[in-house]
C-alpha positions in Angstrom: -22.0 39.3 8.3 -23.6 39.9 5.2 -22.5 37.5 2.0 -20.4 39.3 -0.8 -22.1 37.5 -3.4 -20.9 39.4 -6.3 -17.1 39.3 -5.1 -17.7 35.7 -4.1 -19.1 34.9 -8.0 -16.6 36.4 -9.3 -13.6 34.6 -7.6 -15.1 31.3 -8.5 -15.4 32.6 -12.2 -11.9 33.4 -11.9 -11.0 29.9 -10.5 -12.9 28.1 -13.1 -11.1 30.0 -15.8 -8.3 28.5 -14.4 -9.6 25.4 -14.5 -10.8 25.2 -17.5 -7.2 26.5 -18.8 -6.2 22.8 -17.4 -8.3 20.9 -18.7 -8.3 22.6 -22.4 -11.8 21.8 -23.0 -11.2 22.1 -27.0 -8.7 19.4 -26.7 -11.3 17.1 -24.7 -13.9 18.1 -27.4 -11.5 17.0 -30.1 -10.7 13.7 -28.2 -14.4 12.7 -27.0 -15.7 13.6 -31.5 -12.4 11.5 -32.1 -13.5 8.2 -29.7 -16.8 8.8 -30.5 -16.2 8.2 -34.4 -13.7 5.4 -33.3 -16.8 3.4 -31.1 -19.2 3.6 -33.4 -17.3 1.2 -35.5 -18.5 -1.9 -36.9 -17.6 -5.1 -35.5 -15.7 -3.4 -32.8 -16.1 -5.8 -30.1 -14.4 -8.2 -32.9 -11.4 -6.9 -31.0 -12.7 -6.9 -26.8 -9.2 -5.3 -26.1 -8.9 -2.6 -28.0 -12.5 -1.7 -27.6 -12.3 -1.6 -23.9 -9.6 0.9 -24.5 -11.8 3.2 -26.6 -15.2 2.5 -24.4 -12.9 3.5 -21.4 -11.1 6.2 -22.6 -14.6 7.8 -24.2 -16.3 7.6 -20.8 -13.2 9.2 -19.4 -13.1 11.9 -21.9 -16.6 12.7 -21.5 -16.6 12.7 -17.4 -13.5 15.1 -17.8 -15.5 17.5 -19.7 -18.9 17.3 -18.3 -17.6 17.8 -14.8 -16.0 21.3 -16.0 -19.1 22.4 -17.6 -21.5 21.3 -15.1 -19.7 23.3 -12.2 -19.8 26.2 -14.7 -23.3 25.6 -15.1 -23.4 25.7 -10.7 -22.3 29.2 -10.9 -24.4 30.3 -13.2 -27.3 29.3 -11.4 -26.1 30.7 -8.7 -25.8 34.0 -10.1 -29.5 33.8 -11.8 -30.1 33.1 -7.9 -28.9 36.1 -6.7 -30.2 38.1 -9.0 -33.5 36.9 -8.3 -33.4 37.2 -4.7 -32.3 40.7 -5.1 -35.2 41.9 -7.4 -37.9 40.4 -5.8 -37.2 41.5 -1.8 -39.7 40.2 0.4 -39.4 37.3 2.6 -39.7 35.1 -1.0 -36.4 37.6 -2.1 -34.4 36.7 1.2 -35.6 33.1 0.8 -34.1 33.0 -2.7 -30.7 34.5 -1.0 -31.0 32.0 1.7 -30.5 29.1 -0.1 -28.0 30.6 -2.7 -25.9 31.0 0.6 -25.8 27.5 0.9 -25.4 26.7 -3.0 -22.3 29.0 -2.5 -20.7 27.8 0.2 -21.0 24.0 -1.4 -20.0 25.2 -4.4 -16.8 27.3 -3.0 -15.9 23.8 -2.0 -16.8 21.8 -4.3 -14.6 23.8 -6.9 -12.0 23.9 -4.8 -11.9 19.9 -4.7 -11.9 20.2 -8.7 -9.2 23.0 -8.5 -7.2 20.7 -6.9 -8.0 17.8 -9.2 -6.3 19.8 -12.0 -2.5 19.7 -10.1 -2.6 15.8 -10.9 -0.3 15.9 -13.7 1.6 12.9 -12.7 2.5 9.9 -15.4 0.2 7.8 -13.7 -2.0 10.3 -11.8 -5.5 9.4 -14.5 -5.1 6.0 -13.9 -7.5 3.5 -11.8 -6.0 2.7 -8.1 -5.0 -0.6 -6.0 -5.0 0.0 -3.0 -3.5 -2.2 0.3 -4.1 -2.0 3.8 -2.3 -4.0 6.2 -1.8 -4.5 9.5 0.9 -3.1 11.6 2.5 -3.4 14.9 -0.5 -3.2 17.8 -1.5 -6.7 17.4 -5.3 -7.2 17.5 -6.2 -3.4 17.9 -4.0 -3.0 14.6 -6.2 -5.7 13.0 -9.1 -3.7 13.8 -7.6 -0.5 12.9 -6.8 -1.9 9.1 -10.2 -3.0 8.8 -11.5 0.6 10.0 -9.0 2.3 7.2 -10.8 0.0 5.1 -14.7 1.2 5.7 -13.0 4.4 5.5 -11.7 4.3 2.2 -14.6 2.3 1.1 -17.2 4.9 2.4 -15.4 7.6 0.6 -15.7 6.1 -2.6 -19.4 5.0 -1.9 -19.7 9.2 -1.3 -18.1 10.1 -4.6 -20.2 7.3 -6.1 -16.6 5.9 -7.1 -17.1 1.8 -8.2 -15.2 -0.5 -6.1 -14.2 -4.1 -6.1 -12.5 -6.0 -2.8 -9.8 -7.5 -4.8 -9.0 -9.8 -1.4 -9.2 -9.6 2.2 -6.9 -11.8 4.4 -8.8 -11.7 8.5 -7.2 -11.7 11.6 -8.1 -14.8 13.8 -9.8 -12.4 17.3 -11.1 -9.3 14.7 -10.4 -6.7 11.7 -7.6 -8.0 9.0 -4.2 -8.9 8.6 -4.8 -7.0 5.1 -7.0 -5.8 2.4 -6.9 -5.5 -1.3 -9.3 -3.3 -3.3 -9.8 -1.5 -6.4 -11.0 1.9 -6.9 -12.4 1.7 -10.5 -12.4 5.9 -11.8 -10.1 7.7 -13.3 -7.5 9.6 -11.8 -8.4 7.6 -8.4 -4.1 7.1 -8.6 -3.3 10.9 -8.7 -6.2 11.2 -6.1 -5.0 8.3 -3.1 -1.5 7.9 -4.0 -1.4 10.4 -1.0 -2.7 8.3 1.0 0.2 6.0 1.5 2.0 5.7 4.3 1.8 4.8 8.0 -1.4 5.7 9.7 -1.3 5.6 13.4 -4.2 5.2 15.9 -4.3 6.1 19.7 -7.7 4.6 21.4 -8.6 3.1 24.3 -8.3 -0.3 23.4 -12.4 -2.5 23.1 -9.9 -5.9 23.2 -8.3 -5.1 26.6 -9.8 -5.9 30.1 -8.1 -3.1 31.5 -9.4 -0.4 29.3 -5.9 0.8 29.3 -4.9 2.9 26.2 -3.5 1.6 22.8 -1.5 2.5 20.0 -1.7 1.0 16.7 -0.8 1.3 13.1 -1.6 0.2 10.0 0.0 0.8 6.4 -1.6 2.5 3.4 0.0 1.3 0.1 -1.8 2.8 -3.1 -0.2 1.8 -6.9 -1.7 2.6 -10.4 -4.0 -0.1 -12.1 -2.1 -1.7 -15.1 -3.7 -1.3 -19.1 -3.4 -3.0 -21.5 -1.0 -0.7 -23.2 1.3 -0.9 -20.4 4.4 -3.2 -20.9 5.0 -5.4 -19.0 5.6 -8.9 -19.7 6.6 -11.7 -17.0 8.0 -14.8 -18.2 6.0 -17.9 -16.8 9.1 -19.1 -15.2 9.4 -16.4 -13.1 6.1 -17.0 -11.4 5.1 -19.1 -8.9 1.4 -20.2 -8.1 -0.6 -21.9 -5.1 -4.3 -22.4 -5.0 -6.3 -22.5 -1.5 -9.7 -22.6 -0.4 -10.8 -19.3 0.2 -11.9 -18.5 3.9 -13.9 -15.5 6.0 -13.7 -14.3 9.4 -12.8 -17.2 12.1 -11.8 -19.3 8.9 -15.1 -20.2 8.5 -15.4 -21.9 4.8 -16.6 -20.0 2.2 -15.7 -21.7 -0.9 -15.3 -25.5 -1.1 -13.0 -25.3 -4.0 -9.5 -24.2 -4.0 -10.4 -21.0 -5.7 -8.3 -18.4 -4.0 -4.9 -18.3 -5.3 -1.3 -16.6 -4.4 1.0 -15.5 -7.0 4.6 -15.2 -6.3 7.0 -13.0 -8.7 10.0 -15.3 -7.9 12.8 -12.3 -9.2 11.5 -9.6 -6.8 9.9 -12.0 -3.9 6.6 -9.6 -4.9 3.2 -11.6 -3.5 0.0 -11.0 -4.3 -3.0 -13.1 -3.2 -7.0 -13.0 -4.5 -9.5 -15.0 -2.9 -12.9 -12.4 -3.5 -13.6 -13.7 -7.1 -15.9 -16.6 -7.2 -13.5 -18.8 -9.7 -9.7 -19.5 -9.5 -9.7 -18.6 -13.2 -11.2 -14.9 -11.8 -8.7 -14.3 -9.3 -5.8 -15.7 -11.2 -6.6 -12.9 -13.3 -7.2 -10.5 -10.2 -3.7 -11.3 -9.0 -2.0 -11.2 -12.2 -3.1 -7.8 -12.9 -2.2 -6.5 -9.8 1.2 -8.1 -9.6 1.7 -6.2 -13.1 0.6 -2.9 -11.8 3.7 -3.1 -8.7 6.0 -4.0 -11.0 5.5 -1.3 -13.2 6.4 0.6 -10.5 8.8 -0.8 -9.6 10.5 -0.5 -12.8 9.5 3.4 -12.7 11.1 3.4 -9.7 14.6 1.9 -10.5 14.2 4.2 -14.0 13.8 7.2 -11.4 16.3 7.4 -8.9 14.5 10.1 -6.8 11.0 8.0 -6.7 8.9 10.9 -6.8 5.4 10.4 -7.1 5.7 6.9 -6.6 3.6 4.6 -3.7 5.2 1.7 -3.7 7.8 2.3 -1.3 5.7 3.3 1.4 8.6 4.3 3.7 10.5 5.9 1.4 7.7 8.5 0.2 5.9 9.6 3.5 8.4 8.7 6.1 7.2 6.3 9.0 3.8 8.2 10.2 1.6 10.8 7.9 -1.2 10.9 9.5 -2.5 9.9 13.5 -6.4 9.4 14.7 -6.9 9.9 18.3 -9.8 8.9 19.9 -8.3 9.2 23.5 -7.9 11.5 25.4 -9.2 13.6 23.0 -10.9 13.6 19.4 -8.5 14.8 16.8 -7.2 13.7 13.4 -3.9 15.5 12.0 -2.4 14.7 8.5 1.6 15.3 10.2 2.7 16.4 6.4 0.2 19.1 5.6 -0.7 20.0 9.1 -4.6 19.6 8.3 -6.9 18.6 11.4 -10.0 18.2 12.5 -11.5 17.4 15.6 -14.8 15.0 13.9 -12.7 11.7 14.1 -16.4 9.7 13.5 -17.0 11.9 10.5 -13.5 10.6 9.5 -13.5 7.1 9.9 -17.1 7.4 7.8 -15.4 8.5 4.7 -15.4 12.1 4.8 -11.2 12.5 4.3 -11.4 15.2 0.6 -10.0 17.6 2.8 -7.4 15.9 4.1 -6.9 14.6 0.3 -7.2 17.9 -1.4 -4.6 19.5 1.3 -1.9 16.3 0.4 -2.2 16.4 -3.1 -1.5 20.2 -2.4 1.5 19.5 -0.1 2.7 16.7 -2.7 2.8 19.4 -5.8 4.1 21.9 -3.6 7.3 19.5 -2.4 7.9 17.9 -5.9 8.0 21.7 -6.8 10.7 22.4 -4.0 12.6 19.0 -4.9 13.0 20.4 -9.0 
């Protein structure tokens, strides 16, 4: 069937008008002349904080906006394209159409994906992500399924050329890990994961049993909004407990020989967060503080908010006990149980590629929280 390029055009015309509408570009402008004037600033590094918070908000501001006008900048090329291909005919005119077929159909996707980035409207949705993986009931196949979530998530980010940093990694004593702590460093990573929390549930034929008899597994997904610096939240040193422990990788083999990795306990709440990645105890003191502050803040959101809507820290109580299954036996599928979205490439999965499944849950999220108001 022959490709509709000038209806197609036009839809994603209409789309980024749309978008654009979001995003209120003029307001970005405003914002990026406005931190620019503020960066530029002598002696602003005399105060590190608060110019981290203009460098980062700048960056942010500018990322925002250049992502809009690059993909306007897509279809436009596109078009110019088309056009080409049409005038000139020939085997160099269907060429021309033959790879504007493909530009198109990456770029129907690829706005999409940012279509979708504009329902994040959430109080915390812009803001950096923790996220935590941890092993459930399955025993070592569980293990190995946590650290599999991890590469996942990982090789997504790597994909999207998102920054990480493995905040801490605890390992199970036969394979994978008892749980996982990372950042995902770009905004609106929150808005973007937080629907990815839950209980993830894998069916395999299990590599750790002698039987090759089947297994089922499951691991939890908890994702929570990294804390700034013009976030509240105080805790009292009284109200914090600290260990410090030698840090140690798979087998607990040694791989610090100073008691660098630390555990901090929020005594009120029973909260616990542990770093170990960071090659000083100063580093991951830090690491753990930070992240403790980022729970409780949501925690405190979600005692101010009696509903917990768009909140990840309950995993239970937002997605239920199972969102999404991979099955690799006796068939290939994976199937997000909230949305309904499947697909049948469980290798592509587990490699990273998961934007669909995370377009069609931020979908399914705006759509429910619109049904719940």
């Amino acid at each position: 069937m022959a490709v509709d390029f000038e209806n197609d055009i036009k839809h994603l015309r209409s789309t980024m008008d749309s978008v654009r509408e979001v995003t209120d570009l003029s307001r970005l402008e405003a914002e990026i002349t406005d931190l620019e004037a503020q960066a530029s600033v002598p002696h602003l590094w005399d105060d590190p904080e608060k110019a981290q918070h203009v460098t980062s908000a700048l960056s942010r501001a500018k990322s925002e906006h250049d992502r809009v006008t690059n993909m306007d900048a897509r279809v436009e090329d596109l078009e110019a394209l088309v056009e080409l291909g049409t005038e000139v005919g020939g085997p160099e005119g269907a060429g021309a159409l033959q790879e504007a077929e493909r530009d198109l159909a990456k770029l129907k996707r690829d706005i999409d994906l940012l279509e979708v980035r504009t329902l994040l409207s959430g109080e915390y949705d812009e803001r950096e992500a923790v996220v935590t993986i941890r092993a459930g009931a399955g025993g070592v196949d569980a293990a190995d399924f946590a650290e599999m979530l991890m590469r996942m998530y990982l090789r997504w980010a790597e994909r999207n050329h998102y920054p990480t940093s493995v905040l801490d990694t605890s390992y199970a004593e036969e394979a994978g890990l008892k749980s996982a702590t990372f950042e995902v460093k770009v905004p609106y990573a929150y808005g973007t994961l937080a629907v990815e929390a839950g209980t993830h549930r894998l069916v395999r034929i299990s590599p750790f049993d002698n039987q090759g008899r089947r297994q089922t597994s499951f691991a939890a997904v908890e994702v929570i909004p990294l804390i700034e610096t013009t976030d509240t939240i105080d805790i009292p040193d009284a109200d914090i407990k600290v260990d410090v422990f030698r840090s140690s990788g798979p087998g607990g083999q040694s791989v610090n020989t100073t008691d660098s990795a630390v555990r901090m306990t929020h005594l009120p709440t029973g909260t616990v967060v542990s770093m170990q990645n960071e090659k000083s105890q100063i580093q991951n003191r830090a690491a753990a503080l930070r992240v403790l502050q980022s729970r409780l803040l949501l925690l405190k959101k979600q005692e101010e908010n009696a509903t917990r809507k768009e909140m990840a820290g309950d995993v239970k109580a937002s997605w239920g006990e199972q969102m999404r299954s991979y099955v690799l036996h006796p068939y290939q599928m994976v199937k997000d149980l909230r949305t309904g979205h499947e697909v049948g490439s469980t290798s592509a999965v587990l490699d990273g590629e998961i934007d669909d499944f995370i377009a069609a849950g931020i979908r399914w999220k705006r759509s429910h929280d619109r049904d719940e108001d």
